[in-house]
PDB file with SEQRES, HELIX, SHEET and CRYST1 records, atoms N, CA, C and O in Angstrom:
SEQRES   1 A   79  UNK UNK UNK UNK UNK UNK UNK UNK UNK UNK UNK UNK UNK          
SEQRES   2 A   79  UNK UNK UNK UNK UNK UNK UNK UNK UNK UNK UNK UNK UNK          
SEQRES   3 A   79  UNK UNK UNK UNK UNK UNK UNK UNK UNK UNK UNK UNK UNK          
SEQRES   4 A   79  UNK UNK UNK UNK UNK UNK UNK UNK UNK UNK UNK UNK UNK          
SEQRES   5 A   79  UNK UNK UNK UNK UNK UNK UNK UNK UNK UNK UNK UNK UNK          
SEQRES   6 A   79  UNK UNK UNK UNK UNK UNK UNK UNK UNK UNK UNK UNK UNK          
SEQRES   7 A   79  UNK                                                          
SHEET    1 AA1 3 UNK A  22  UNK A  23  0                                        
SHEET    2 AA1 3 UNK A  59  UNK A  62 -1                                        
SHEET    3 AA1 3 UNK A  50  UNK A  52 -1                                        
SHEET    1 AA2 3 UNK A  40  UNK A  42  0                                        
SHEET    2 AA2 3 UNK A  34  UNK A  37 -1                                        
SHEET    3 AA2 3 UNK A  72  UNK A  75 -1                                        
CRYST1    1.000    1.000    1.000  90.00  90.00  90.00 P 1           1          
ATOM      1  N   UNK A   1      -6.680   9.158   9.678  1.00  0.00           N  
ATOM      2  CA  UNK A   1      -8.034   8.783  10.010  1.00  0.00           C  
ATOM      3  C   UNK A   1      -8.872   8.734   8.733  1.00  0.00           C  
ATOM      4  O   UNK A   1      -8.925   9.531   7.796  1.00  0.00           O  
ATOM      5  N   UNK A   2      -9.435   7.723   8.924  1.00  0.00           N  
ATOM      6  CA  UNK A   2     -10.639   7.661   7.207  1.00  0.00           C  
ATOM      7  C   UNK A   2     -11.486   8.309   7.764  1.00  0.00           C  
ATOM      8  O   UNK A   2     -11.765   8.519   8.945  1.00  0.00           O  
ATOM      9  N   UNK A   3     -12.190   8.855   6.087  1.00  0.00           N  
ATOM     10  CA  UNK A   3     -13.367   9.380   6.454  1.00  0.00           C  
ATOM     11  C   UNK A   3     -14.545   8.838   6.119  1.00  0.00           C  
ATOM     12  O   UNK A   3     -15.590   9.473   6.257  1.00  0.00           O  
ATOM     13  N   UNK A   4     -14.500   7.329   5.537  1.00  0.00           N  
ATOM     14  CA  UNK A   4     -15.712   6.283   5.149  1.00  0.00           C  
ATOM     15  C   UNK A   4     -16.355   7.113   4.114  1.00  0.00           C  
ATOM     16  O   UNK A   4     -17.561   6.870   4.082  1.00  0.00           O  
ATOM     17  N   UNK A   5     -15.951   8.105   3.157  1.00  0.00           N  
ATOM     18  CA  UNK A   5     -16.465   8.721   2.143  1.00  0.00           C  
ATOM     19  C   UNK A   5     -16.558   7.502   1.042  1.00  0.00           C  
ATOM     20  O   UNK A   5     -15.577   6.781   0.862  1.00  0.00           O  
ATOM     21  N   UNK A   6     -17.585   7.337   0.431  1.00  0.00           N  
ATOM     22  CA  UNK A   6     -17.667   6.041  -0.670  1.00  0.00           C  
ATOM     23  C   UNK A   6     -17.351   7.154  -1.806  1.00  0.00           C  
ATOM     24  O   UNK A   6     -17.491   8.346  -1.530  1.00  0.00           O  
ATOM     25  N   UNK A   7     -16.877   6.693  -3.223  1.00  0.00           N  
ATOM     26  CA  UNK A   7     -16.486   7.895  -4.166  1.00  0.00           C  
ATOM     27  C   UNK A   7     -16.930   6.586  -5.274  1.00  0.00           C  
ATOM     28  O   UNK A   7     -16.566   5.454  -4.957  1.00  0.00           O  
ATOM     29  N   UNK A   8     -17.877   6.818  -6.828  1.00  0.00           N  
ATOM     30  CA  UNK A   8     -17.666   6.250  -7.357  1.00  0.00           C  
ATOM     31  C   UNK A   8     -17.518   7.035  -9.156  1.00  0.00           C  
ATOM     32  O   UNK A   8     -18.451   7.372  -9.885  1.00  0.00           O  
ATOM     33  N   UNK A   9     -16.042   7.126  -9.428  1.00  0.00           N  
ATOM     34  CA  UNK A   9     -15.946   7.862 -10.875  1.00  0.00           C  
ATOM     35  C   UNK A   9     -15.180   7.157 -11.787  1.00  0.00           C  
ATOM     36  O   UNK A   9     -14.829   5.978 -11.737  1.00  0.00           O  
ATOM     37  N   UNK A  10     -14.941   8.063 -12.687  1.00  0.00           N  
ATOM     38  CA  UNK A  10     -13.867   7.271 -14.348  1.00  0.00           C  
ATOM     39  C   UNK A  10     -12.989   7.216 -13.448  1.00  0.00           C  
ATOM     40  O   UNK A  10     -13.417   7.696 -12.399  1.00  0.00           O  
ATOM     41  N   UNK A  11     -11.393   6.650 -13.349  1.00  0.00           N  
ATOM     42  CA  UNK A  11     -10.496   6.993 -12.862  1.00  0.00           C  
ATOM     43  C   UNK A  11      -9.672   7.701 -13.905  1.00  0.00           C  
ATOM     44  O   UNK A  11     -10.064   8.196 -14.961  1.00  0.00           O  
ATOM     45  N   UNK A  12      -8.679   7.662 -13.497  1.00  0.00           N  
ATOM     46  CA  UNK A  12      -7.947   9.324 -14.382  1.00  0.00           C  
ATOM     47  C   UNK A  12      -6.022   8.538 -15.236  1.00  0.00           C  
ATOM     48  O   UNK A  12      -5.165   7.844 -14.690  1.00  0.00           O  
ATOM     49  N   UNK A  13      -6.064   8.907 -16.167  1.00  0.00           N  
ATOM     50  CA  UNK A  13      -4.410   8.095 -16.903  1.00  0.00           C  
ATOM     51  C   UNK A  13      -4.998   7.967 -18.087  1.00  0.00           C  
ATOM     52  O   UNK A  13      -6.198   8.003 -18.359  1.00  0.00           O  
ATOM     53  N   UNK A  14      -4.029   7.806 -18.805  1.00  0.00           N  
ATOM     54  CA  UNK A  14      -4.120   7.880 -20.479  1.00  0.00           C  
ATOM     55  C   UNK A  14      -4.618   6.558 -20.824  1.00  0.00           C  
ATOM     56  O   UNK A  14      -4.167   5.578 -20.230  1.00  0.00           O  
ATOM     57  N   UNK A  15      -5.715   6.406 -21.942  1.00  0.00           N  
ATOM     58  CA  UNK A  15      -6.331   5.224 -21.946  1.00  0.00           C  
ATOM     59  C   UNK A  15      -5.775   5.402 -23.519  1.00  0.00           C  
ATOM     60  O   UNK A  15      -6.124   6.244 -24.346  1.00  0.00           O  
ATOM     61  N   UNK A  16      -4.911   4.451 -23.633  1.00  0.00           N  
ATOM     62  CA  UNK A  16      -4.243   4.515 -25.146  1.00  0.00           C  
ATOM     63  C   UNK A  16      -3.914   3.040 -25.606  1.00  0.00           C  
ATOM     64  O   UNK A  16      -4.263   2.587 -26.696  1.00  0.00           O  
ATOM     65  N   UNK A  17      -3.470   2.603 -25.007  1.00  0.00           N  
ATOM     66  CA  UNK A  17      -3.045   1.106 -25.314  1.00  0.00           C  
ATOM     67  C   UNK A  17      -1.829   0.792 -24.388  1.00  0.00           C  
ATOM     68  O   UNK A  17      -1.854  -0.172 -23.623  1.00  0.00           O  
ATOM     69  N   UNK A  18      -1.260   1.245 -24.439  1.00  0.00           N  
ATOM     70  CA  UNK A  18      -0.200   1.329 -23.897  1.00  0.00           C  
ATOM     71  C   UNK A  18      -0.193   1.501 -22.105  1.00  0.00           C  
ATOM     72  O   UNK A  18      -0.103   0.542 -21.339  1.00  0.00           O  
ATOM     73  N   UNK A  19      -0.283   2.594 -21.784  1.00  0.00           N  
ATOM     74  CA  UNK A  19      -0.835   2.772 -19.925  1.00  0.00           C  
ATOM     75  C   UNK A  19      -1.446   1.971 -19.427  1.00  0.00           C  
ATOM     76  O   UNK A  19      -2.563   1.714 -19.877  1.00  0.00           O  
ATOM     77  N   UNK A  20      -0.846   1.164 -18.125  1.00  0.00           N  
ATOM     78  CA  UNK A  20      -1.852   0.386 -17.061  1.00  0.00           C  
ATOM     79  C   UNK A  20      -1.455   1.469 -15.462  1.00  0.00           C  
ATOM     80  O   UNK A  20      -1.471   1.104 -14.287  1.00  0.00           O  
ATOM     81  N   UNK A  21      -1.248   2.348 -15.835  1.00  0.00           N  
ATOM     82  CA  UNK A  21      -1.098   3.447 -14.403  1.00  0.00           C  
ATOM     83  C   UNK A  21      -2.201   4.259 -14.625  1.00  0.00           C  
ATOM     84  O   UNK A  21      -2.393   4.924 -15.643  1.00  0.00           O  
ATOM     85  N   UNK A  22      -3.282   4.159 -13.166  1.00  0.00           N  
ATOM     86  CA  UNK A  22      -4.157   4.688 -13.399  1.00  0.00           C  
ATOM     87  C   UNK A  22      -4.468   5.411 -11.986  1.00  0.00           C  
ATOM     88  O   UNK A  22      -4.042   4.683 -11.090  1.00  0.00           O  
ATOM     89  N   UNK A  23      -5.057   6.578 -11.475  1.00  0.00           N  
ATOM     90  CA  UNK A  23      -5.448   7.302 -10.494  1.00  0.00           C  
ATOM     91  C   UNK A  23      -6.870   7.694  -9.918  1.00  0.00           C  
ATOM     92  O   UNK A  23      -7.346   8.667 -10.503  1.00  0.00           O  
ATOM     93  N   UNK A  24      -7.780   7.093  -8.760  1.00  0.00           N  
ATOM     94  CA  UNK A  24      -8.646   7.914  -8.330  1.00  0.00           C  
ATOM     95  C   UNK A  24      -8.640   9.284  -7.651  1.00  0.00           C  
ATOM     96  O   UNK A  24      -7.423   9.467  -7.653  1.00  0.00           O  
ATOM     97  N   UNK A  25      -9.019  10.088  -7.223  1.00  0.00           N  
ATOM     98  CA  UNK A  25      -9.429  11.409  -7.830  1.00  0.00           C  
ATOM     99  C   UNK A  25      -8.793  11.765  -5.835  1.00  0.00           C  
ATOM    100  O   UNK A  25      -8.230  12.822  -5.550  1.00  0.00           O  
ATOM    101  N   UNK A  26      -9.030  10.805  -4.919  1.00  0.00           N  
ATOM    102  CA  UNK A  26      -8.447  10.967  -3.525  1.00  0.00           C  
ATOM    103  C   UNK A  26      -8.119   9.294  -3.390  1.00  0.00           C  
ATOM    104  O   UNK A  26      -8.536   8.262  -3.916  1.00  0.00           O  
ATOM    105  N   UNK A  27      -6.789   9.795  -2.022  1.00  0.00           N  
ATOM    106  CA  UNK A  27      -6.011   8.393  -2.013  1.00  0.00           C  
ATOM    107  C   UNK A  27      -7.512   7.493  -1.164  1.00  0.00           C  
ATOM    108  O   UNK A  27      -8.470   7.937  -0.530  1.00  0.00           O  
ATOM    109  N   UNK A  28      -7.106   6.121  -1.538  1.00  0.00           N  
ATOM    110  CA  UNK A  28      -8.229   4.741  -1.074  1.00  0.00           C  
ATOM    111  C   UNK A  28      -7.937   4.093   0.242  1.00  0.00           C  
ATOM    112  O   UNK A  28      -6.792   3.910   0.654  1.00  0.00           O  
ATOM    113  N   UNK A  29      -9.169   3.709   0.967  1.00  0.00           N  
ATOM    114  CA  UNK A  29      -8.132   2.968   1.652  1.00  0.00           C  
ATOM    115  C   UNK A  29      -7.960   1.397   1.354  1.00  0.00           C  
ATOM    116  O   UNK A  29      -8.823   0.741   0.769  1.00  0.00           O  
ATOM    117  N   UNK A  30      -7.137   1.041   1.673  1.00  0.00           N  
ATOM    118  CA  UNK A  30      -6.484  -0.462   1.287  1.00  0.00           C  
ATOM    119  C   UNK A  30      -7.518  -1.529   1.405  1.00  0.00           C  
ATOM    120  O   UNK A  30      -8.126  -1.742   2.453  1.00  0.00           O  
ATOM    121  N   UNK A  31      -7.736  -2.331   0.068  1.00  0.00           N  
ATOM    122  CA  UNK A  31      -8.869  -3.212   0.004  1.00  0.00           C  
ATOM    123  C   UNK A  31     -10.076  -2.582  -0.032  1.00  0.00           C  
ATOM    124  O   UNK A  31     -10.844  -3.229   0.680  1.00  0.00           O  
ATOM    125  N   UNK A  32     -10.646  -1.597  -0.530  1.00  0.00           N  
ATOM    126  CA  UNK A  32     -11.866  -1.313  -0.626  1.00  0.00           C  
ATOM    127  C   UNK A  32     -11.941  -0.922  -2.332  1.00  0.00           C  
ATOM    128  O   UNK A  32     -13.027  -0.662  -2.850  1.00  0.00           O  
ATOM    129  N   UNK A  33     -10.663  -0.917  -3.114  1.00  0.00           N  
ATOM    130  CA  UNK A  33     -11.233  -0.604  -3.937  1.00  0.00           C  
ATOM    131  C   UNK A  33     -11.743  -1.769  -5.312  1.00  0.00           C  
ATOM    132  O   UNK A  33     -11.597  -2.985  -5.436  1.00  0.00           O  
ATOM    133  N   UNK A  34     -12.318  -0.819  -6.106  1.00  0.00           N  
ATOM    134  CA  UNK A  34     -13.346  -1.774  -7.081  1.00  0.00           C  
ATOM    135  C   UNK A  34     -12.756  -1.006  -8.284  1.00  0.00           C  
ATOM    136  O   UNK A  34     -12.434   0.182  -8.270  1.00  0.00           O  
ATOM    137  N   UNK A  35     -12.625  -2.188  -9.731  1.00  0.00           N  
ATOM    138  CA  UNK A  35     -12.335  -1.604 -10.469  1.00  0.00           C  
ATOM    139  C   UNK A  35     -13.347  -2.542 -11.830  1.00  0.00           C  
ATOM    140  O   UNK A  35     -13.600  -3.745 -11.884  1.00  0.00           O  
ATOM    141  N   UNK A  36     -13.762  -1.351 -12.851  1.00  0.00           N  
ATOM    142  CA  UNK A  36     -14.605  -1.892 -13.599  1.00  0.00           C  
ATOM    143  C   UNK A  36     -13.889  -1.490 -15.082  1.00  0.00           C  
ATOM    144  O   UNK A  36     -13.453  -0.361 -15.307  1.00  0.00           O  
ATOM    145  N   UNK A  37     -13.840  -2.620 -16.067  1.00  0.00           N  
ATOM    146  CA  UNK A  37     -13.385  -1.874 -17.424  1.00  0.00           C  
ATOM    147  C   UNK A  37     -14.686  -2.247 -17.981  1.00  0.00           C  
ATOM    148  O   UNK A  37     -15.448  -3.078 -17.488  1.00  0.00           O  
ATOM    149  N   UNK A  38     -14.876  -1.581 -19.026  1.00  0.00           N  
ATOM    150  CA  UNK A  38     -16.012  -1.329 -20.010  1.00  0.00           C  
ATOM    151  C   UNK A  38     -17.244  -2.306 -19.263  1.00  0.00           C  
ATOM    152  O   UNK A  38     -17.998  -3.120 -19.795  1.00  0.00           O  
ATOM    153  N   UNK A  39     -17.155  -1.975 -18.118  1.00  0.00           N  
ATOM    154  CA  UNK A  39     -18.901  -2.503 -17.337  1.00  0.00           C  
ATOM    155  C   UNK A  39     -18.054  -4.003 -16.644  1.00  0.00           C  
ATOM    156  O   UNK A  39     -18.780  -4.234 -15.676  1.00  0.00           O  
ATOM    157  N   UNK A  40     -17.242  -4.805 -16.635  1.00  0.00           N  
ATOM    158  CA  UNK A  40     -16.658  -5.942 -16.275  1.00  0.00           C  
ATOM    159  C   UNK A  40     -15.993  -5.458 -14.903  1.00  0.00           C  
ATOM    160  O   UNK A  40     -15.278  -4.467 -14.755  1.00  0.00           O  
ATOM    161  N   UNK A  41     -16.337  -6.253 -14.068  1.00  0.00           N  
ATOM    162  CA  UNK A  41     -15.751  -6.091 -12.664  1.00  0.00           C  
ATOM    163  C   UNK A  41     -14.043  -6.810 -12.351  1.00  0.00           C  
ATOM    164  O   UNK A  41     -13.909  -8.029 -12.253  1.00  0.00           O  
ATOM    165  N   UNK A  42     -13.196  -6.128 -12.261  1.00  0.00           N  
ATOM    166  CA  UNK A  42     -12.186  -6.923 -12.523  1.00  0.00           C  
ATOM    167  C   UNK A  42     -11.772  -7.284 -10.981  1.00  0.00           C  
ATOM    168  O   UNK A  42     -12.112  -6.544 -10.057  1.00  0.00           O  
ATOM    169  N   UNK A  43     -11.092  -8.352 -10.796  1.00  0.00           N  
ATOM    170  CA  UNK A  43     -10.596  -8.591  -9.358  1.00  0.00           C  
ATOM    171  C   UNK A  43      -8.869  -8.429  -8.948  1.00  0.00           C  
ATOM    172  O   UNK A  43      -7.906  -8.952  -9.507  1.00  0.00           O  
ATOM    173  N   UNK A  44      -8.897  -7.770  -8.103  1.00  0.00           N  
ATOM    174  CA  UNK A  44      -7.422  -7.235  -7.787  1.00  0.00           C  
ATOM    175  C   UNK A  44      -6.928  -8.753  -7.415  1.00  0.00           C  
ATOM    176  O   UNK A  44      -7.433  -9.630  -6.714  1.00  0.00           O  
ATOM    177  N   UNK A  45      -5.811  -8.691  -8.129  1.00  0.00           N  
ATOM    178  CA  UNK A  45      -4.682  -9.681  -8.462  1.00  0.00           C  
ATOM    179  C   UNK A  45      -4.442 -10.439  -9.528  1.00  0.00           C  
ATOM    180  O   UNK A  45      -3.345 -10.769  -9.979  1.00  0.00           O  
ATOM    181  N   UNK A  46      -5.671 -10.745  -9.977  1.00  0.00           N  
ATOM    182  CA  UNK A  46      -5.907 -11.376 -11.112  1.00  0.00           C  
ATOM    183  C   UNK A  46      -5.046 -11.311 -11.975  1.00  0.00           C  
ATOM    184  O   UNK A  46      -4.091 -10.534 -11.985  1.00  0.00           O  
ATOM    185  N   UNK A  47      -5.507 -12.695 -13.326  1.00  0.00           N  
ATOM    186  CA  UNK A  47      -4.224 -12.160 -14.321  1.00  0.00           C  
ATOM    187  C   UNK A  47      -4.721 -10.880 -14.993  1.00  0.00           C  
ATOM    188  O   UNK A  47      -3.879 -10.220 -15.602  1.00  0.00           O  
ATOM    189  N   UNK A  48      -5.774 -10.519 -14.962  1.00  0.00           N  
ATOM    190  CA  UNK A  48      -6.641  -9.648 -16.168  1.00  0.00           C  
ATOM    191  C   UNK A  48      -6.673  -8.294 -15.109  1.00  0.00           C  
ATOM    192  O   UNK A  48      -6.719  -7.180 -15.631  1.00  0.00           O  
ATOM    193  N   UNK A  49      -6.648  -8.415 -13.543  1.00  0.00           N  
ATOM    194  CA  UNK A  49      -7.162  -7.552 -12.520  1.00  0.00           C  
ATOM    195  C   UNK A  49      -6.597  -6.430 -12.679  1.00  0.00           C  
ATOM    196  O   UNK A  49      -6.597  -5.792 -13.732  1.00  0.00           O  
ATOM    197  N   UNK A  50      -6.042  -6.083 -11.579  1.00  0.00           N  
ATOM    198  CA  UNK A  50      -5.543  -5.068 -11.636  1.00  0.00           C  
ATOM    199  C   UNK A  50      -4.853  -4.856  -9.978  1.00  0.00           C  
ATOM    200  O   UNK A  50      -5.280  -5.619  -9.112  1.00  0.00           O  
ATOM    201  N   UNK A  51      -3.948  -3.962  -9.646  1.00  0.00           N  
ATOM    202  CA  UNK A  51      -2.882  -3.813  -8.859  1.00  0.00           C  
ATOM    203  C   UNK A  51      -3.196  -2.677  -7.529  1.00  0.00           C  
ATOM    204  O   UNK A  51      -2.937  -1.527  -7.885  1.00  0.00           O  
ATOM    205  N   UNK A  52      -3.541  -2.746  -6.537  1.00  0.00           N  
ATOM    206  CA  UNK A  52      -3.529  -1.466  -5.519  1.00  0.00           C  
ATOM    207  C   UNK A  52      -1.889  -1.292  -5.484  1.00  0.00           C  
ATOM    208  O   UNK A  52      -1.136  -1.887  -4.713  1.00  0.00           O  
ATOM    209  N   UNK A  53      -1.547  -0.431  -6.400  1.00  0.00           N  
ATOM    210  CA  UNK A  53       0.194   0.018  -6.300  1.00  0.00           C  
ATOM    211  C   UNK A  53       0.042   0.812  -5.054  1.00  0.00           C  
ATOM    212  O   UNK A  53       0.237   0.031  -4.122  1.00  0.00           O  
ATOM    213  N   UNK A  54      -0.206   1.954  -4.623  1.00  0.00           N  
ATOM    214  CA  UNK A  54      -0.457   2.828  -3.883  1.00  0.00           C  
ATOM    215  C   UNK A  54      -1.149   3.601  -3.161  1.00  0.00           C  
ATOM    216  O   UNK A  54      -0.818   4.782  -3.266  1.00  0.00           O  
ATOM    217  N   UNK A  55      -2.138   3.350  -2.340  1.00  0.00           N  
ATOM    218  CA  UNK A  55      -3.754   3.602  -1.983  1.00  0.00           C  
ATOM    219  C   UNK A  55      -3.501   5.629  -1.434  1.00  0.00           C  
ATOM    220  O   UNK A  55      -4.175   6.644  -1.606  1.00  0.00           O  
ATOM    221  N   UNK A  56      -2.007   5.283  -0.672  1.00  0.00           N  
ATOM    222  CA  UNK A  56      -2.333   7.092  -0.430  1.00  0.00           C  
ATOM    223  C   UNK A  56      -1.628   7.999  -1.295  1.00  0.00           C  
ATOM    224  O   UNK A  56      -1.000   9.049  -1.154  1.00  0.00           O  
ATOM    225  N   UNK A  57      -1.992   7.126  -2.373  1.00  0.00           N  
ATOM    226  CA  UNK A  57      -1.889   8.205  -3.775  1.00  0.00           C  
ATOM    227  C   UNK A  57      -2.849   8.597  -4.621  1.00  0.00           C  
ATOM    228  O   UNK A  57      -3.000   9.568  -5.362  1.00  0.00           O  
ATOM    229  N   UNK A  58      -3.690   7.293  -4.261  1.00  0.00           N  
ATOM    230  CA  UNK A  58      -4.780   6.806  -5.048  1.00  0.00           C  
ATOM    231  C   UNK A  58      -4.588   6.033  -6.184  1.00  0.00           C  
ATOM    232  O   UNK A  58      -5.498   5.560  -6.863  1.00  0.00           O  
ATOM    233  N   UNK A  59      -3.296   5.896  -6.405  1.00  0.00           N  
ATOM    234  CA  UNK A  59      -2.546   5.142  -7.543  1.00  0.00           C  
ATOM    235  C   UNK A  59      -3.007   3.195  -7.543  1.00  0.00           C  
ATOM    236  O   UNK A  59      -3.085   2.350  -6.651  1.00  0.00           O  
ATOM    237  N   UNK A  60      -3.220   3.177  -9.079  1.00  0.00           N  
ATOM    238  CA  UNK A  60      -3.627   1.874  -9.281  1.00  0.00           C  
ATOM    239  C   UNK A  60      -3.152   0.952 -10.362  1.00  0.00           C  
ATOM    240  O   UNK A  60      -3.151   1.684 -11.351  1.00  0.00           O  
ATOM    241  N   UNK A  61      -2.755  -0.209 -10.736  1.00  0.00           N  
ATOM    242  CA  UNK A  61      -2.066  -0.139 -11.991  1.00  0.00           C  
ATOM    243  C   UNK A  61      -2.915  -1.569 -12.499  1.00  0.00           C  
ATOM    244  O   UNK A  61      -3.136  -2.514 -11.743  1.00  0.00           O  
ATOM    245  N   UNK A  62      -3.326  -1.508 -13.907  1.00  0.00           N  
ATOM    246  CA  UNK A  62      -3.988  -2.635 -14.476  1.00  0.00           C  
ATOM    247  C   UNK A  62      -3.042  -3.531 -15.230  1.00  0.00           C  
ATOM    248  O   UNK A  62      -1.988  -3.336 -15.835  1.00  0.00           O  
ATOM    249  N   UNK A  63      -3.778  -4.562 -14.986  1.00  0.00           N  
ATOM    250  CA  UNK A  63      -2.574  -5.653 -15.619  1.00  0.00           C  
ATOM    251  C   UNK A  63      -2.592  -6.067 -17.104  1.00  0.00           C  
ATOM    252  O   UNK A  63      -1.790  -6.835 -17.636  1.00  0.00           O  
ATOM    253  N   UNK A  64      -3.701  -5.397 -17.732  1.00  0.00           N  
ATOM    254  CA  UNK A  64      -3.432  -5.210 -18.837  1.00  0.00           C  
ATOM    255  C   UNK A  64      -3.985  -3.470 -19.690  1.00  0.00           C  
ATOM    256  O   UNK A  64      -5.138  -3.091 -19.482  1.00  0.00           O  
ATOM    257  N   UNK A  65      -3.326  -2.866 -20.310  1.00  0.00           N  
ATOM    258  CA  UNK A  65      -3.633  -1.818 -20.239  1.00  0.00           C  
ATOM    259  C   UNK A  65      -5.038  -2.046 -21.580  1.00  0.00           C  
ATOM    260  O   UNK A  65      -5.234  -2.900 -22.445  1.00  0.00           O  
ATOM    261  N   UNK A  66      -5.684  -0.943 -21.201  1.00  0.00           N  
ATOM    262  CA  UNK A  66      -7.070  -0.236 -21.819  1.00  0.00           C  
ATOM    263  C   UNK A  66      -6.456   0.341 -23.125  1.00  0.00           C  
ATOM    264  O   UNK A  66      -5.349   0.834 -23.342  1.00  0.00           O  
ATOM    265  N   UNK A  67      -8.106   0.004 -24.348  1.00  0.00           N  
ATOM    266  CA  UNK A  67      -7.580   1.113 -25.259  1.00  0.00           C  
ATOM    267  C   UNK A  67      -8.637   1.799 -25.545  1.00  0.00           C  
ATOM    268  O   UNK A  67      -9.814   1.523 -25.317  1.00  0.00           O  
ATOM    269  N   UNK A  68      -7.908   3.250 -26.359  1.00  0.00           N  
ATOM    270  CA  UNK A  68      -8.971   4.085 -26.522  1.00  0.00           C  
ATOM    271  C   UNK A  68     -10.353   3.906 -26.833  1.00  0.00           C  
ATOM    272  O   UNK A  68     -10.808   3.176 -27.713  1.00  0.00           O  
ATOM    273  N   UNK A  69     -10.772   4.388 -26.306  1.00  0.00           N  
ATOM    274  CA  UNK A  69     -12.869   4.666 -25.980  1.00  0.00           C  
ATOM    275  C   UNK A  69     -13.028   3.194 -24.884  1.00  0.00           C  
ATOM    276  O   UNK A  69     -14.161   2.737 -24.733  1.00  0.00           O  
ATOM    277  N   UNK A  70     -11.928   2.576 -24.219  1.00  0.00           N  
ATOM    278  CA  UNK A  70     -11.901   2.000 -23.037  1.00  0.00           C  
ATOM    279  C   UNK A  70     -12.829   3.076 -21.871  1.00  0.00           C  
ATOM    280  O   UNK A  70     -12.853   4.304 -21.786  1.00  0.00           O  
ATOM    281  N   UNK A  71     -13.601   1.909 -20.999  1.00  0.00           N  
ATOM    282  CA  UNK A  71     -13.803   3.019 -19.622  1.00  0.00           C  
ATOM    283  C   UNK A  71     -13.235   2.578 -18.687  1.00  0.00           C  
ATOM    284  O   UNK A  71     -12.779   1.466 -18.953  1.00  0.00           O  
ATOM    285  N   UNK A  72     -13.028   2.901 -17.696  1.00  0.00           N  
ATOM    286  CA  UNK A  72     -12.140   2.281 -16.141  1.00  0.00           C  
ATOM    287  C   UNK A  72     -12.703   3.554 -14.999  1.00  0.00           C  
ATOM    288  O   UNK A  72     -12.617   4.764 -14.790  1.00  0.00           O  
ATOM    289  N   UNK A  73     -13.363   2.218 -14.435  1.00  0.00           N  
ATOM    290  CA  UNK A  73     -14.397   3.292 -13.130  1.00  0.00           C  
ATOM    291  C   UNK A  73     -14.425   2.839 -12.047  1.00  0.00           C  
ATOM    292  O   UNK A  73     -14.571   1.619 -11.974  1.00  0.00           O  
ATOM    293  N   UNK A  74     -14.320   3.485 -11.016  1.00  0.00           N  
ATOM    294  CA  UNK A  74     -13.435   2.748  -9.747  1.00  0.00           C  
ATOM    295  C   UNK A  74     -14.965   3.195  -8.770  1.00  0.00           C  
ATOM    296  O   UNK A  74     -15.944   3.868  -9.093  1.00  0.00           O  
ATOM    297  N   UNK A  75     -14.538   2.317  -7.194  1.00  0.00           N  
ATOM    298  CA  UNK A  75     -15.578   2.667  -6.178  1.00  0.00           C  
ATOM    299  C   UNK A  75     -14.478   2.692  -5.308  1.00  0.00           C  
ATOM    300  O   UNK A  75     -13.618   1.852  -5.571  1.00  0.00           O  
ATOM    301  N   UNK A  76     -14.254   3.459  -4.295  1.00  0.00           N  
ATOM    302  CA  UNK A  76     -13.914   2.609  -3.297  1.00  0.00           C  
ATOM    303  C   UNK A  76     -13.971   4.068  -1.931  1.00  0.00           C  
ATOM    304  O   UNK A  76     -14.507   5.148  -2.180  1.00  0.00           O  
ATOM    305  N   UNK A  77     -13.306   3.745  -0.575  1.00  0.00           N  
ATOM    306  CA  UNK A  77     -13.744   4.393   0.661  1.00  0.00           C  
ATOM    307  C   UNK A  77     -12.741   5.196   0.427  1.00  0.00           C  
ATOM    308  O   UNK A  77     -11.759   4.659  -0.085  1.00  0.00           O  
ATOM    309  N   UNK A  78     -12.667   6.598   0.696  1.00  0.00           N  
ATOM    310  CA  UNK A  78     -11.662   7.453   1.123  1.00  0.00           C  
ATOM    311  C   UNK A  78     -11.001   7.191   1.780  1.00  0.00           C  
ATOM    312  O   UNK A  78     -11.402   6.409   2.642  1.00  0.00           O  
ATOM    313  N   UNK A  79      -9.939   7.521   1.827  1.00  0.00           N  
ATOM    314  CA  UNK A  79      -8.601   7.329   2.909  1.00  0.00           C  
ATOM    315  C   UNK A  79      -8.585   8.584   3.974  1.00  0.00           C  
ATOM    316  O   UNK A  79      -7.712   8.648   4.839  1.00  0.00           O  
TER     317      UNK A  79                                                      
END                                                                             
């Protein structure tokens, strides 16, 4: 059962160059989430977007990875 909790933070994974595996903080539910790099709204699928790998993990994967002093800040509904 969701709990329609809206959550909006950094998400969490090594921002190095290298990593596009990234985690919100509780699992999402499917299609609600939002993902922003350095203020840019990216769109899931995209070539640049980014991936709902796993929503009841909270697991997310970008299609191109971030580098350091990168931000990546997610919105989306609790699961």
């Amino acid at each position: 059962m969701a709990t329609n909790d809206e959550h909006v933070e950094v998400a969490t994974g090594d921002i190095n160059g290298a990593n596009t595996t990234f985690f919100t903080i509780f699992a999402y539910q499917s299609d609600t989430l939002k993902v922003w790099h350095n203020g840019h709204l990216f769109r899931r699928d995209d070539d640049d977007g980014f991936i709902e790998t796993n929503p009841g993990t909270g697991e997310f994967t970008m299609k191109e990875s971030p580098f350091e002093g990168d931000t990546i800040v997610v919105r989306y509904m609790e699961a």
